[in-house]
C-alpha positions as CSV (number, residue, x, y, z in Angstrom):
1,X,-13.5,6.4,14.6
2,X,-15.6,6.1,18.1
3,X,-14.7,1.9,18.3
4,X,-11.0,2.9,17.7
5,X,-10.6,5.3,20.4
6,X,-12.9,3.2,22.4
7,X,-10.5,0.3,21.6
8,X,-7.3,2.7,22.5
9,X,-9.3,2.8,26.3
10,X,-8.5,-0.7,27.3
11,X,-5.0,0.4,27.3
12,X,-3.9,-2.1,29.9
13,X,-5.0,-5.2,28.1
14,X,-3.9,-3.6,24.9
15,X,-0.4,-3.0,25.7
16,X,1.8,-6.3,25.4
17,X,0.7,-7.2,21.9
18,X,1.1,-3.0,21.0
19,X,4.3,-2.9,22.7
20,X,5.4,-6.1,21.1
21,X,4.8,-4.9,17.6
22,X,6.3,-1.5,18.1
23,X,9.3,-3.0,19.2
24,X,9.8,-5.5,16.4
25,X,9.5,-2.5,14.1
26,X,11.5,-0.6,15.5
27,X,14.5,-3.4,14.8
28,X,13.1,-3.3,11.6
29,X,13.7,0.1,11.1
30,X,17.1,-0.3,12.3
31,X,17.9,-3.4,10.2
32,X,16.4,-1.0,7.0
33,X,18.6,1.7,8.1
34,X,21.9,-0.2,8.4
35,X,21.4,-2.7,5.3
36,X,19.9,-0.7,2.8
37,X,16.7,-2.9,2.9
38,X,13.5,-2.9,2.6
39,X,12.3,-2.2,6.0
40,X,8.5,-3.5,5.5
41,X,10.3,-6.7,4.9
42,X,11.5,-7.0,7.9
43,X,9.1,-6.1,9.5
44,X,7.2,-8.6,8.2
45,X,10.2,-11.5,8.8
46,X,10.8,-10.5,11.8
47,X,6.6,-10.2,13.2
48,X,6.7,-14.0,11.7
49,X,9.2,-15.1,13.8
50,X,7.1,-14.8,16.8
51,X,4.4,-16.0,15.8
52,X,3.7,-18.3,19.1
53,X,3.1,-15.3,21.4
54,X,-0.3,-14.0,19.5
55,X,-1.7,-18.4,19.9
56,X,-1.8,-17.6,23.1
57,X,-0.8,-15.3,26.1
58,X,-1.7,-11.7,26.8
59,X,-0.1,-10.3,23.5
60,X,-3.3,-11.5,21.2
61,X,-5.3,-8.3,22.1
62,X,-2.8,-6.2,21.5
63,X,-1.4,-7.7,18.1
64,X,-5.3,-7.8,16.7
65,X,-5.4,-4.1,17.6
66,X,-2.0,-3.0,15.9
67,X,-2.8,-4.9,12.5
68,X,-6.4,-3.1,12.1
69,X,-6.3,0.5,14.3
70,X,-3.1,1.5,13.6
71,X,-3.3,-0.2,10.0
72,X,-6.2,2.5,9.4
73,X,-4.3,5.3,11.1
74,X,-1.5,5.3,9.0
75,X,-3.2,4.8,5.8
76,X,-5.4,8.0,7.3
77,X,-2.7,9.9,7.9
78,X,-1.1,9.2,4.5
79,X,-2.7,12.0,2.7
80,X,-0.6,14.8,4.5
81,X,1.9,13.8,1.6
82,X,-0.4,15.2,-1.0
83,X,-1.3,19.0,-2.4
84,X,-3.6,19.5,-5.3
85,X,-1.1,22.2,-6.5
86,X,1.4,19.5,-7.4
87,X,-0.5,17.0,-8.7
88,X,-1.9,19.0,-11.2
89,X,1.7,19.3,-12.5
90,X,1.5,16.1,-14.1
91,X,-1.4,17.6,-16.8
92,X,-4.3,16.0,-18.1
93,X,-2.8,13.7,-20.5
94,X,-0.2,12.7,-17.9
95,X,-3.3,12.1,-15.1
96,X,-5.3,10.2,-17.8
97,X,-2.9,7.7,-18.5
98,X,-2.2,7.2,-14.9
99,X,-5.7,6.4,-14.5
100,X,-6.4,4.3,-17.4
101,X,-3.2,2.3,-16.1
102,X,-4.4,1.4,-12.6
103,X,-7.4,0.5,-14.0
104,X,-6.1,-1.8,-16.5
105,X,-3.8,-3.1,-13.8
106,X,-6.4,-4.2,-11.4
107,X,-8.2,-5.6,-14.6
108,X,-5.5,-7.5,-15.3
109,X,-5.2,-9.3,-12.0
110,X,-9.4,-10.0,-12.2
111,X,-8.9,-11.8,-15.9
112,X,-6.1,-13.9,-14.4
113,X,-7.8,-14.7,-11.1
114,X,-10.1,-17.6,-12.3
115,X,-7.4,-18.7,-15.0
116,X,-4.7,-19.2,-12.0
117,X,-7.6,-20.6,-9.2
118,X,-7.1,-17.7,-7.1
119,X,-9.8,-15.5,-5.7
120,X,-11.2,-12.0,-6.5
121,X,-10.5,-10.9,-3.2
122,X,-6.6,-11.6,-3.7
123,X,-7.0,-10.1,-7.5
124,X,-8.1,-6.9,-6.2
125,X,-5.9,-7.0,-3.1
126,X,-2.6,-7.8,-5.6
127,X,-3.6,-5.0,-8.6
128,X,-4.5,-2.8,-6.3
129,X,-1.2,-2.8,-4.6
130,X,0.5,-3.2,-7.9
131,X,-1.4,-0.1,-9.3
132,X,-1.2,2.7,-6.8
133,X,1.4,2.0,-4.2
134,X,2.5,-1.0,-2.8
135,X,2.1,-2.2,0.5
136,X,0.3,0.8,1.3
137,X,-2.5,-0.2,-0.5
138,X,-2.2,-3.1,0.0
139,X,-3.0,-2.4,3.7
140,X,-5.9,0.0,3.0
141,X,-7.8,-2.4,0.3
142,X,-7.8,-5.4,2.9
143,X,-9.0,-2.7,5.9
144,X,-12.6,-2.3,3.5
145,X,-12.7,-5.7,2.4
146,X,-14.9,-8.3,4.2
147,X,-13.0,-9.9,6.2
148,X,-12.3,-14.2,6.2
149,X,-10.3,-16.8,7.5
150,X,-7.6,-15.9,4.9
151,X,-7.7,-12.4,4.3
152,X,-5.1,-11.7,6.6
153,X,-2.4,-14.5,4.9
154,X,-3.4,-13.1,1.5
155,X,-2.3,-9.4,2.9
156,X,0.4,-10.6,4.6
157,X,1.6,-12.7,0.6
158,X,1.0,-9.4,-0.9
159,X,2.4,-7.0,0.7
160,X,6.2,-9.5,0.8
161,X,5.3,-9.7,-3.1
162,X,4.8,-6.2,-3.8
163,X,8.1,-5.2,-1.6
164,X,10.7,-8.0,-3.2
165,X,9.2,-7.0,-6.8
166,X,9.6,-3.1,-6.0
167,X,13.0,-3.6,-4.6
168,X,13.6,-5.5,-7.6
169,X,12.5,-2.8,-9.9
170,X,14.4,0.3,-8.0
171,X,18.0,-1.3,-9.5
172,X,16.7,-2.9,-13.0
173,X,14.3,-0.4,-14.5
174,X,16.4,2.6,-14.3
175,X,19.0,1.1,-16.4
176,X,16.2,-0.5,-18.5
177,X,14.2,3.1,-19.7
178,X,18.1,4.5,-19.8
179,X,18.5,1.8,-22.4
180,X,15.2,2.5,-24.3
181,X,15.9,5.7,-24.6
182,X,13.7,7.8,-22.3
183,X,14.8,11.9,-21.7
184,X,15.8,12.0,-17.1
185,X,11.9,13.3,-17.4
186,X,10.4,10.3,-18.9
187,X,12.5,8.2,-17.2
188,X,10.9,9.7,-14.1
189,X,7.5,9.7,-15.2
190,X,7.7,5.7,-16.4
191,X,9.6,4.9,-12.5
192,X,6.9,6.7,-10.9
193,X,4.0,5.0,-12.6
194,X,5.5,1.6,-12.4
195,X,7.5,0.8,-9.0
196,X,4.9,0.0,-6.0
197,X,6.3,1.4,-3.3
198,X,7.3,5.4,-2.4
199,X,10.6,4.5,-0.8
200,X,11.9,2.6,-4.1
201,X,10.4,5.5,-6.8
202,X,12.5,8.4,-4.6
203,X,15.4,5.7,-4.7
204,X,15.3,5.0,-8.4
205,X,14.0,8.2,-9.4
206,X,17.1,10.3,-8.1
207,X,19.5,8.0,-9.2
208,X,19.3,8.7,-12.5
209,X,18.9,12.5,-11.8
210,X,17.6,15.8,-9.3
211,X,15.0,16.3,-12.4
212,X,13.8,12.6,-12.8
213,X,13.5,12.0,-8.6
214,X,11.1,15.3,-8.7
215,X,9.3,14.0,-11.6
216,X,8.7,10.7,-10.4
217,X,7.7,11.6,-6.9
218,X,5.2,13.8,-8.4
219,X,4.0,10.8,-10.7
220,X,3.8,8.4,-7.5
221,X,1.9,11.1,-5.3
222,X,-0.9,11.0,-7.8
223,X,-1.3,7.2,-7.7
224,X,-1.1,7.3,-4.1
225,X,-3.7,10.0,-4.0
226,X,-6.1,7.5,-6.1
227,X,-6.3,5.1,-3.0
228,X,-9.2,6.8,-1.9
229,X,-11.3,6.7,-5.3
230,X,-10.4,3.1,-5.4
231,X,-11.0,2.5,-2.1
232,X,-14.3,4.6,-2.7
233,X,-15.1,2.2,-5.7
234,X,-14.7,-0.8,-3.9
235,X,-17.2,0.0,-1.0
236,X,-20.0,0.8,-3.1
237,X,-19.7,-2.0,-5.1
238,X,-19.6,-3.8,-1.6
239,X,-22.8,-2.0,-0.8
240,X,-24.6,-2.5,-4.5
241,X,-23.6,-6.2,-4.1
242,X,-25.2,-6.9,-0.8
243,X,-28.3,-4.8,-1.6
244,X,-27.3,-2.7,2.0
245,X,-27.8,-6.1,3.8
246,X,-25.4,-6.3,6.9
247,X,-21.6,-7.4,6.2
248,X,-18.0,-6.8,6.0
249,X,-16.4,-6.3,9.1
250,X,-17.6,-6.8,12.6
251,X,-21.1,-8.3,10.9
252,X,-22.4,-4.8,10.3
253,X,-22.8,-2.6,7.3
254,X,-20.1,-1.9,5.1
255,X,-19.4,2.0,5.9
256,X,-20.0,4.7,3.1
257,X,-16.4,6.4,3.8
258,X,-14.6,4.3,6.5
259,X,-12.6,7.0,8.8
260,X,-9.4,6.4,7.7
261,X,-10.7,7.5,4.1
262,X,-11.8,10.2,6.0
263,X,-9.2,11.8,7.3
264,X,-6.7,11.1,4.2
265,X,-9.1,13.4,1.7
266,X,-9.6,16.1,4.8
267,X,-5.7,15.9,5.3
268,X,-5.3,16.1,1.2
269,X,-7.4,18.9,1.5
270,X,-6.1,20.8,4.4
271,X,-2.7,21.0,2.9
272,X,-4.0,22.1,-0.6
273,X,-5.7,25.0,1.5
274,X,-3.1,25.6,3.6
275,X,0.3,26.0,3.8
276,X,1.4,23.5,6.8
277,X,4.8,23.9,8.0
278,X,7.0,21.1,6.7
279,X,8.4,19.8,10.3
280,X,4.5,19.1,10.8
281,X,4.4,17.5,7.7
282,X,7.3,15.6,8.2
283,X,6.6,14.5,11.6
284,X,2.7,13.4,10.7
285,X,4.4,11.4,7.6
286,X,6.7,10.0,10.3
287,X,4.0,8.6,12.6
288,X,2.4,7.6,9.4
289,X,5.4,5.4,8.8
290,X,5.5,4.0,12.5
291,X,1.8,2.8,12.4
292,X,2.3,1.2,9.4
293,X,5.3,-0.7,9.9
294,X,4.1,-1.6,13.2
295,X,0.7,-2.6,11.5
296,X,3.1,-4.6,9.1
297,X,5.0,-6.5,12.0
298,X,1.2,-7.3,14.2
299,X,0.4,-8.4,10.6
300,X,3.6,-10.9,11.2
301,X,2.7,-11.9,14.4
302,X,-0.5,-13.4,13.4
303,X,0.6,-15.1,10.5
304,X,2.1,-18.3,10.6
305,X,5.0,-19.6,8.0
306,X,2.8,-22.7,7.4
307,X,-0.6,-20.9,6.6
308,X,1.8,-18.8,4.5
309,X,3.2,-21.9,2.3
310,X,-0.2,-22.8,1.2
311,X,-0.4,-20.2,-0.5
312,X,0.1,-21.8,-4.2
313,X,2.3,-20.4,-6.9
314,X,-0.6,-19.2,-8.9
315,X,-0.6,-16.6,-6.5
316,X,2.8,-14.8,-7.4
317,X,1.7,-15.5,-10.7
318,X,-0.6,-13.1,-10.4
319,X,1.3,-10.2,-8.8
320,X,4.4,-10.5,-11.4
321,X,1.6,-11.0,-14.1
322,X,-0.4,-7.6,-12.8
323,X,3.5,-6.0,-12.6
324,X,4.4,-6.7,-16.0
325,X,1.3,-5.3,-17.5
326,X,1.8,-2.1,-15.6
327,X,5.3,-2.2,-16.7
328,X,4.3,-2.9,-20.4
329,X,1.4,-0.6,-21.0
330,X,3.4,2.1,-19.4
331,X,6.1,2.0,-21.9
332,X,4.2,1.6,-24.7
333,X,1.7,3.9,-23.9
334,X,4.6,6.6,-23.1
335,X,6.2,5.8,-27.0
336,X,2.6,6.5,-28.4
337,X,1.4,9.2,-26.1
338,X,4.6,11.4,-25.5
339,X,2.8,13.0,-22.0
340,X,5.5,14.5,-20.3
């Protein structure tokens, strides 16, 4: 927390590349806004497209800064979404499969990793985002990871993946569990344990009814409140791996609970306690959204569109692989199980 504001004080040098990003997401937004679109992806598109300014010129600083400080700010500020009280709507049974299906998820992705030549780093990255929430997660998993020469392309790969297969999934599988069968309920309950990201579950979820949009928000708020044990998980096996020895980012030790995790549980925790005023709660989840997308578009900006195409196909393998697990095991599981 001390090197980010510390960071924030070189707000001269910092400024181009900041202002540059915020400004490509806020077209972004307006694109998403005016076409119905994902607004990550455009973000994303768009940050590409200028590329040339973070090689070189005063932007580099600035760009660096967005994709990492303001990456771990927005993921921070995340948890204001969340209250115990609703979460514990969804029941034991309902919370166990949830569980047992991110798990299985992210499993999935390390069994196909070595199969499909791809690395554990981009397994975890890809069922992580798969299993909780997107780009989101996404995001937060590469913030703890140790950091490489092709961390950030594999983020960047991800996080388009994730998107065009959650868009994808906001118009097909509401017709699909409508065809199956499901009650508006379970319909919610299988669209808010399946789609990646928020924005699509609220989409799909409340167009197949008021009582299936509530249900599967509830659903998706509990997967997004397990970033934290995840991210959690992966740090102390980060730790137990390296024996404490200096690593991750910035050559020093990887940190117990990183301040982003930080201040998602205290934020999860101060609206459980208390009952914030939702224009606060909406206007934290707004800035939430701003440092994000703008994260998304610095994120861009660094990444080129021919470090992007060596990425091979076994790498989208992997992502529609990890979705159609979660897809599959949550059906079944909701035939067998019957938790909501």
């Amino acid at each position: 927390m001390t090197k980010f504001f510390t960071t924030c004080g070189h707000a001269g040098t910092l400024a181009p590349g900041v202002l540059l990003s915020a400004t490509i997401a806020a077209a972004a937004a307006f694109l998403g806004a005016h076409y119905a679109a994902p607004v990550m992806l455009f973000a994303l598109l768009l940050g590409m497209a200028f590329n040339f300014l973070h090689e070189q010129g005063p932007c580099r600083a600035g760009v660096d800064f967005a994709a990492k400080g303001l990456l771990r700010l927005g993921v921070g500020l995340l948890g204001i979404r969340i209250v115990l009280e609703d979460l514990a709507q969804i029941g034991l049974v309902g919370a166990g499969l949830l569980v047992g299906l991110i798990v299985t998820t992210i499993g999935v992705g390390f069994v196909a990793a070595p199969l499909l030549r791809c690395r554990w780093r981009f397994a975890l990255l890809t069922g992580g985002a798969v299993a909780i929430c997107g780009a989101s997660a996404a995001l937060a998993i590469a913030a703890v990871l140790p950091a490489d020469d092709r961390m950030e392309r594999d983020t960047l790969f991800t996080v388009m993946a994730v998107t065009a297969l959650s868009t994808f999934a906001m118009v097909a599988y509401p017709v699909l569990f409508g065809y199956l069968g499901f009650s508006d309920i379970q319909q919610g309950f299988l669209i808010g344990a399946t789609i990646h990201d928020v924005a699509q579950v609220v989409g799909a979820g409340f167009s197949v009814s008021d009582a299936a949009g509530n249900t599967a928000t509830i659903v998706k708020l509990f997967r997004v409140a397990m970033l934290p044990v995840v991210l959690i998980a992966i740090v102390l096996a980060l730790r137990l791996a390296r024996g404490g020895q200096p690593g991750g980012h910035g050559g020093g030790k990887i940190p117990l609970l990183p301040w982003f995790m930080l201040l998602f549980l205290a934020l999860v925790l101060l609206g459980s306690v208390v009952e914030l005023p939702p224009i606060l709660v909406a206007k934290v989840d707004l800035i939430s959204r701003i440092c994000l997308i703008t994260a998304i578009a610095a994120l861009g900006i660094k990444t080129s569109l021919r470090a992007l195409s060596a990425v091979g196909g076994g790498h989208m393998a992997i992502v529609v692989l990890e979705t159609m697990a979660l897809l599959g095991l949550a059906t079944v599981a909701l035939y067998l199980l019957q938790p909501v």
